[in-house]
C-alpha positions as CSV (number, residue, x, y, z in Angstrom):
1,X,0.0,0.0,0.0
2,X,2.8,2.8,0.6
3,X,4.1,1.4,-2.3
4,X,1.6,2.6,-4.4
5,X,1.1,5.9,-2.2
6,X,4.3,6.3,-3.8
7,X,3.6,5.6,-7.1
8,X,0.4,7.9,-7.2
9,X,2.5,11.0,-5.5
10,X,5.2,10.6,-8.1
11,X,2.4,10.1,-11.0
12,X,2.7,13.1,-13.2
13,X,-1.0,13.1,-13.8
14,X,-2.4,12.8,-10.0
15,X,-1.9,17.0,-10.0
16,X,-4.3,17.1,-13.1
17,X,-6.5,14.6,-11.7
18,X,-6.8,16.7,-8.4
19,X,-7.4,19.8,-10.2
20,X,-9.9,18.8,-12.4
21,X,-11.8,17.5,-9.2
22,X,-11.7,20.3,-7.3
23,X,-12.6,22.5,-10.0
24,X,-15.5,20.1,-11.0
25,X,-16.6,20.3,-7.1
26,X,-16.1,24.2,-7.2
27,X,-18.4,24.1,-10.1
28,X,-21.1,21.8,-8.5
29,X,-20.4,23.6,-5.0
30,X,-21.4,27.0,-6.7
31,X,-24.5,25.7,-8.8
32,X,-26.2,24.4,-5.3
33,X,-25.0,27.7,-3.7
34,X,-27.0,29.6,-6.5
35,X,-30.0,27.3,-6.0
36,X,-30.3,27.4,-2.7
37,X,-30.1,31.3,-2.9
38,X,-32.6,31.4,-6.0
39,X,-34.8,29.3,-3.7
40,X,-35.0,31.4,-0.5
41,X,-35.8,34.4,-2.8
42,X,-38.6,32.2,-4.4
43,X,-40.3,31.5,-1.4
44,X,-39.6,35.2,0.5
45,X,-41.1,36.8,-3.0
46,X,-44.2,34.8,-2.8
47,X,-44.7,35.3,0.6
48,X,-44.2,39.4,0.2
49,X,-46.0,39.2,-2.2
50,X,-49.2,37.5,-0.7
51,X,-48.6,39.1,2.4
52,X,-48.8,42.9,0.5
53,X,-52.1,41.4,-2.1
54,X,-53.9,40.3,1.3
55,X,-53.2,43.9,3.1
56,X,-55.0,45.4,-0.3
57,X,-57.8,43.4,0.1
58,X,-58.3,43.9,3.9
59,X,-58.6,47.6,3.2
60,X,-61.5,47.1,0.2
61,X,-62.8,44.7,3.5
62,X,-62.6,47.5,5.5
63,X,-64.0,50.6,3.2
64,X,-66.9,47.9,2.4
65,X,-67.8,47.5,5.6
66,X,-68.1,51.1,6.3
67,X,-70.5,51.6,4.1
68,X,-72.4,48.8,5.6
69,X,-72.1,50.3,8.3
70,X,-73.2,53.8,7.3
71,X,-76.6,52.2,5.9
72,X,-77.2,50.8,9.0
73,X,-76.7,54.4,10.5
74,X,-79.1,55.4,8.1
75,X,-81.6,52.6,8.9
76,X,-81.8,53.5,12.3
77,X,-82.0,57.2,11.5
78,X,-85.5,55.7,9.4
79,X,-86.1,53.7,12.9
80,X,-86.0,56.9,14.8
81,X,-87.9,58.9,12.6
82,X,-90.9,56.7,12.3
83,X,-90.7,56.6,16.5
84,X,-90.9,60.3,16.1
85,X,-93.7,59.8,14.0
86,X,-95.4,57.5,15.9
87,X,-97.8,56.4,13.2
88,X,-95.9,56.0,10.6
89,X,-96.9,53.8,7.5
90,X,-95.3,50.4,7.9
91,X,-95.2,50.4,4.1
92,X,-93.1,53.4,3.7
93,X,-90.9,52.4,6.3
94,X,-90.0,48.9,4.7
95,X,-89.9,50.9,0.8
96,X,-87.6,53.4,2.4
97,X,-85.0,50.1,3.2
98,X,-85.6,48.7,0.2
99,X,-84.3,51.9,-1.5
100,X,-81.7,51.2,1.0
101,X,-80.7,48.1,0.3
102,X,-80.6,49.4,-3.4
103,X,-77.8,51.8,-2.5
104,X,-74.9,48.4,-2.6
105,X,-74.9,45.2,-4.0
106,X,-73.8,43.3,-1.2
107,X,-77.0,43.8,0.9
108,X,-79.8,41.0,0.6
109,X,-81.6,42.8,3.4
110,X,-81.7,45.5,5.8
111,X,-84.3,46.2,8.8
112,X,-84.5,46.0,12.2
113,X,-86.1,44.7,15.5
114,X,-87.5,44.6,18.8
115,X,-85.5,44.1,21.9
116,X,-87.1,40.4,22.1
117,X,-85.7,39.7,18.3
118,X,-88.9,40.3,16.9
119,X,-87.9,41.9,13.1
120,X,-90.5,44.8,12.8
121,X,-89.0,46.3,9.9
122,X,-87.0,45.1,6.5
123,X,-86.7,45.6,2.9
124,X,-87.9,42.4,1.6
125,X,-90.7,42.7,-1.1
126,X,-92.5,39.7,0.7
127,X,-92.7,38.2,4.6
128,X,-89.1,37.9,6.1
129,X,-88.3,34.6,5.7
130,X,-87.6,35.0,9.5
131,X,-89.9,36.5,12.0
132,X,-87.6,36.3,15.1
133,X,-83.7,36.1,15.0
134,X,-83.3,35.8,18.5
135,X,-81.4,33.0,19.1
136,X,-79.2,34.2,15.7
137,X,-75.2,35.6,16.7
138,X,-75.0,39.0,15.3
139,X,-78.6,39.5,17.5
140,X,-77.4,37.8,20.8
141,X,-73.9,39.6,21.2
142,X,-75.5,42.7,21.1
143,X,-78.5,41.8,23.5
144,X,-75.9,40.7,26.0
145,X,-73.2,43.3,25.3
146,X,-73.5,47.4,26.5
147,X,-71.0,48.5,23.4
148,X,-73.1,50.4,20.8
149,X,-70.2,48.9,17.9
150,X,-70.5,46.8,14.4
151,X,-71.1,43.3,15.3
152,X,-70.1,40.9,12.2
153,X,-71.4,37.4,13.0
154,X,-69.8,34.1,12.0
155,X,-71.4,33.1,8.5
156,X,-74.7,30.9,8.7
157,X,-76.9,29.2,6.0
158,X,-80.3,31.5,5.3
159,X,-83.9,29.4,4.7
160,X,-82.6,29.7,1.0
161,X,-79.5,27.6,1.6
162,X,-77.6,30.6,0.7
163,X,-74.8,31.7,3.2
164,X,-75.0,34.8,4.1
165,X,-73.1,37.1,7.2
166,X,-75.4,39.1,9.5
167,X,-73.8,42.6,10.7
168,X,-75.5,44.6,13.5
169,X,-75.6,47.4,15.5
170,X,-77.3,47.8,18.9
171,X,-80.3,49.9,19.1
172,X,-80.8,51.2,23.0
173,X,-84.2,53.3,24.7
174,X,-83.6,56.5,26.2
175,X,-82.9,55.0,29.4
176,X,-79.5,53.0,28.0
177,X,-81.7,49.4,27.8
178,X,-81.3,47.3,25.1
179,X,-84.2,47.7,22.3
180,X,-83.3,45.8,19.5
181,X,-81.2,45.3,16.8
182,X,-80.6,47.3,13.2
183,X,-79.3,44.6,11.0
184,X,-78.1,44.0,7.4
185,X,-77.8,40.3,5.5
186,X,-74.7,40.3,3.7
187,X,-74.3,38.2,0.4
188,X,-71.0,36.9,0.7
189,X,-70.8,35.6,-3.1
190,X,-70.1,39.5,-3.8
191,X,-67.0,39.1,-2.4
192,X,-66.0,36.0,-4.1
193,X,-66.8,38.3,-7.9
194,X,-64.4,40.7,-6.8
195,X,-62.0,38.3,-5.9
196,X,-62.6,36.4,-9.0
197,X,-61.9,39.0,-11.7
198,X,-58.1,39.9,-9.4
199,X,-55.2,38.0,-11.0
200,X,-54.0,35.9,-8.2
201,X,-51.7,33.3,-10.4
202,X,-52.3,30.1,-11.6
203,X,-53.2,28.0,-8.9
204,X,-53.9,31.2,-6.1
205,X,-56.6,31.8,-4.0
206,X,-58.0,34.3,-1.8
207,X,-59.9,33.6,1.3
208,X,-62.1,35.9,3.5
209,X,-62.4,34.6,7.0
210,X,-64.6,35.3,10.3
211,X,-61.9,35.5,13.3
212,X,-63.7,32.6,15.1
213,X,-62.6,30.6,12.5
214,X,-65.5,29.7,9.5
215,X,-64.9,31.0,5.6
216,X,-67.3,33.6,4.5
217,X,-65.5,33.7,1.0
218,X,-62.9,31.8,-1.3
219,X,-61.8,32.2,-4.8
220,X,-61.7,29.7,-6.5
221,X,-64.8,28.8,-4.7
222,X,-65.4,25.6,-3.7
223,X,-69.0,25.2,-2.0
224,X,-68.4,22.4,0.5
225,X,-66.0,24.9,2.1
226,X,-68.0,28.2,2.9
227,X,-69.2,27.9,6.1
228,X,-66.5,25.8,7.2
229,X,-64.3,26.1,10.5
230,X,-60.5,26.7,10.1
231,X,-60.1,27.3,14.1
232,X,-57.6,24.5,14.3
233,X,-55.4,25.7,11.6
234,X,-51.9,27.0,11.6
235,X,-53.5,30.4,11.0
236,X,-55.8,30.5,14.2
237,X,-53.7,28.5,16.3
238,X,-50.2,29.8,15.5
239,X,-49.9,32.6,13.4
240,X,-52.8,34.9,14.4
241,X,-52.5,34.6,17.5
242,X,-48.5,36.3,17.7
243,X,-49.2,39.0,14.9
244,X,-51.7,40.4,13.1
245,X,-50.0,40.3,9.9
246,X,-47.9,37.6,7.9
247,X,-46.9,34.6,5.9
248,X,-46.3,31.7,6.3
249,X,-46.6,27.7,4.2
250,X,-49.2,25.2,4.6
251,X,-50.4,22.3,3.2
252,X,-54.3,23.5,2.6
253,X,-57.1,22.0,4.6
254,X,-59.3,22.7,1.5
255,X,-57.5,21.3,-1.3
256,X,-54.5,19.5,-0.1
257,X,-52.5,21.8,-2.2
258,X,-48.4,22.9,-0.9
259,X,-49.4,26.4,-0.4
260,X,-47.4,29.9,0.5
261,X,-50.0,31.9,2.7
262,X,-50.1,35.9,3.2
263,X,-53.1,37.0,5.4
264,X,-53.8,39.9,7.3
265,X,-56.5,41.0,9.9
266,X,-58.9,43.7,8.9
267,X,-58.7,46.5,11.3
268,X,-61.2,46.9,13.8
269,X,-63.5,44.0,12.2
270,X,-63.1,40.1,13.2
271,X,-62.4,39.3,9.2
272,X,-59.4,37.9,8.5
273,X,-57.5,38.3,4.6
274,X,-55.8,35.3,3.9
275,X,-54.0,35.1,-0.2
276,X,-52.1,32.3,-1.2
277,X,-50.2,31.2,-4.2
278,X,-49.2,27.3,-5.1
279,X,-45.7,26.0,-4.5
280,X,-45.7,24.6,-7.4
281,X,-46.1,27.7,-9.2
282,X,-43.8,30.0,-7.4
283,X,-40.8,27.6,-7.8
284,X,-41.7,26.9,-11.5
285,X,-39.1,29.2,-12.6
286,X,-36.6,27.8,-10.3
287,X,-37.2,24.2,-11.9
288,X,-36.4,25.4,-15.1
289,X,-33.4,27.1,-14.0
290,X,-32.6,23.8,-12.5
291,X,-33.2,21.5,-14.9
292,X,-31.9,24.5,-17.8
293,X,-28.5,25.1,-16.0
294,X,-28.2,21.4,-14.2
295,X,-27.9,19.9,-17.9
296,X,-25.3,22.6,-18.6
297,X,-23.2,21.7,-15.3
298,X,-23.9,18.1,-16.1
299,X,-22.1,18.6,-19.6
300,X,-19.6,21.1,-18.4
301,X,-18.4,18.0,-15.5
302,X,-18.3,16.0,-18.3
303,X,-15.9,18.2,-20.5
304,X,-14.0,18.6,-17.7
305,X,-13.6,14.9,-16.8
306,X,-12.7,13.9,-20.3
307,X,-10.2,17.2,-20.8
308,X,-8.5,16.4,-17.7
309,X,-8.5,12.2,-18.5
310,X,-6.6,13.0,-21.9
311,X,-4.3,15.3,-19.9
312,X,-3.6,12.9,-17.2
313,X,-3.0,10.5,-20.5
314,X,-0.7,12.9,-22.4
315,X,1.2,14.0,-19.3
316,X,2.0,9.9,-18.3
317,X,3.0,9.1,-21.6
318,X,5.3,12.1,-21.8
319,X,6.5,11.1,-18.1
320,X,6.9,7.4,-19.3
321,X,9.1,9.0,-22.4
322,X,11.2,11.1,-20.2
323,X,12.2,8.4,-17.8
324,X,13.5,6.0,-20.6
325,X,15.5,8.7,-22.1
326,X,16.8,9.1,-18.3
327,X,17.8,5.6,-18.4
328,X,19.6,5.4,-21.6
329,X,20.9,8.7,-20.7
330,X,22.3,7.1,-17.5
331,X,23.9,4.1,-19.4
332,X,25.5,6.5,-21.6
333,X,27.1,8.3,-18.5
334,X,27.8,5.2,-16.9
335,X,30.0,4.4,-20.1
336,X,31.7,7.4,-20.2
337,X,33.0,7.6,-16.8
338,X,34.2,4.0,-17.1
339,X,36.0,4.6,-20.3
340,X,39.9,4.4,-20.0
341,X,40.6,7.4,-22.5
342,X,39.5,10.9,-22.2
343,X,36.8,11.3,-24.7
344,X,35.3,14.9,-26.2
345,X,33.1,15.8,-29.0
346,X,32.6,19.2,-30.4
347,X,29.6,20.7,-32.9
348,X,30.5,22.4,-36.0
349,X,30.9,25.5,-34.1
350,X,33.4,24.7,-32.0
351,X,31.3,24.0,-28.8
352,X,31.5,21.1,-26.6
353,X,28.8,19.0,-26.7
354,X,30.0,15.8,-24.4
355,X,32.8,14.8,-22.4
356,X,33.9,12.3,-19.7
357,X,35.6,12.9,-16.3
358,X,38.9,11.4,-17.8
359,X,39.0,13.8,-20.5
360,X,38.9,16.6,-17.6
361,X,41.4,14.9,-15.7
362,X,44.1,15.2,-19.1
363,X,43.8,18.7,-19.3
364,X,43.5,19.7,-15.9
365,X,39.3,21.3,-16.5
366,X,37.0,22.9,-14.1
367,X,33.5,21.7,-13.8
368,X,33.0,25.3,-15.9
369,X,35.0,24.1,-18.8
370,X,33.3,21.3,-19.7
371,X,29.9,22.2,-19.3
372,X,27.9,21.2,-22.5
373,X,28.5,24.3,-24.7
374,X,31.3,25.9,-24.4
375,X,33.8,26.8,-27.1
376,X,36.5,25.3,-27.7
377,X,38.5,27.7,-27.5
């Protein structure tokens, strides 16, 4: 084994051989480097990205339900003035929301009710297709609460198996007790059109969520999930919970799809913007950088391993030529010095081309004098 230790150290092409290697694994090194690097970027830009597109979409949540909430205003400013009139046409009243309700598209009702949840008031052309929301969220929270603020209830499935989101505002008598209820029906679906004509990417989607948990809205829109609780979700368990505003990747409860999530919280409303683009999509370009510039390394390795095989080659073969010319070289001296005559030969120029040591012991020569070259003279 040291033997061949040996053998290798001296080999003229082991210097080759460890140069092409380390500047084939220089090569490989800085290709992973670059992925890596062209990865990280990937996933940080989609999660900007989402992050930023969710942020725009909590602030049209926002503006949208401000105007909600200024009709309700308005409703309760009809409320009040038909108290003042104290016999006010029922008719008008209910006409007066309906002209109401006209004023945005996301209303499928407005009215509003007695302390006990009976609806005395609405917009609907026909009966309300519920005479007492009582027992319904958006009613009880503000029957048991003193705040005089926007309640938007978790979404619930209306008598037409539509689902709809009920947003209220307390109504209170003179004395500060509770009276009843002005209320809208929200069509959630409205929503879902404006998400639907936003360019989200190929394989994106947008969800609107109720902070307790259940989807009011998703684009692409999938019906077996509206209505749905997320509560137990990374989102409500994890990331909500530390900050109102972030990104993060999941594999989707809804479509089983590797996902890169942006979502943020609409101020002052318990709605929660959540966009997210496929991880599929956002590292398509970085496949095809892999697979364009991994077939280039691959053939650039190979030119290197077969440049530096023909050198190792070349250089042995050389090496191999060299030492026999050494040997024979050798024997020659070896004859020389055992010659009993002095022995010189000169070039037609008068220069020394060989001589042997008893040729320099005749003449009485220094080493200088009979170095290969010089004159004769």
């Amino acid at each position: 084994m040291p033997d061949i230790s040996r053998k290798l150290g001296r080999s003229p092409g082991t210097s080759l051989t460890v140069l092409g290697i380390l500047l084939s694994a220089a090569i490989v090194v800085l290709f992973v480097v670059d992925l890596q690097v062209r990865y990280r970027d990937s996933i940080a830009a989609a999660k900007t990205n989402a992050q930023s597109f969710a942020k725009v979409l909590a602030e049209h949540a926002t503006l949208t339900f401000e105007d909600v909430d200024r009709a309700l205003q308005e409703a309760a400013e009809i409320r009040k003035d038909s108290l003042d009139a104290k016999n006010a046409d029922l008719g008008a009243v209910n006409a007066a929301l309906r002209q109401l309700q006209r004023s945005s598209s996301v209303f499928v009702g407005i009215g509003w009710t007695d302390a006990s949840g009976e609806v005395l008031a609405h917009s609907h052309g026909q009966a309300f297709p519920r005479s007492n929301i009582a027992g319904m969220a958006h009613f009880t929270v503000q029957r048991d609460g003193t705040d005089d603020r926007l309640i938007i209830a978790p979404p619930f499935l209306s008598t037409q198996g539509k689902w709809i989101t009920g947003v209220s505002r307390r109504l209170s008598n003179a004395d500060g007790s509770f009276a009843g209820i002005v209320t809208a029906a929200i069509d959630q679906s409205n929503f879902t059109k404006l998400y639907r004509s936003i360019d989200h990417g190929k394989g994106g989607s947008i969800f609107l969520l109720h902070r307790e948990g259940r989807l009011l809205a998703r684009e692409p829109e999938q019906a077996n999930a509206l209505g749905r609780s997320f509560s137990d979700s990374p989102l409500f368990k994890i990331h909500l919970p530390a900050s109102e505003a972030g990104s993060y990747e999941l594999t989707s409860p809804v479509d089983g799809k590797d996902r890169i999530a942006g979502y943020q919280a609409v101020n002052g409303l318990p709605l929660v913007l959540t966009v997210t683009y496929a991880r599929s999509e956002v590292l398509a370009p970085w496949y095809r950088h892999l697979l364009t510039f991994g077939l280039l390394v691959v053939a650039i390795l190979v030119v290197i391993s077969f440049g530096t095989f023909m050198l190792v080659c070349q250089a042995n073969t050389l090496a191999a030529k060299t030492q026999a010319l050494e040997r024979v070289n050798a024997r020659i001296d070896a004859a020389l010095g055992n010659m009993p005559h002095g022995l010189s030969m000169f070039d037609a120029s008068e220069r020394l081309l060989v001589s042997n040591s008893r040729y320099r012991e005749m003449y009485n020569l220094t080493d200088e004098q009979v170095r290969p070259g010089t004159p004769l003279s």
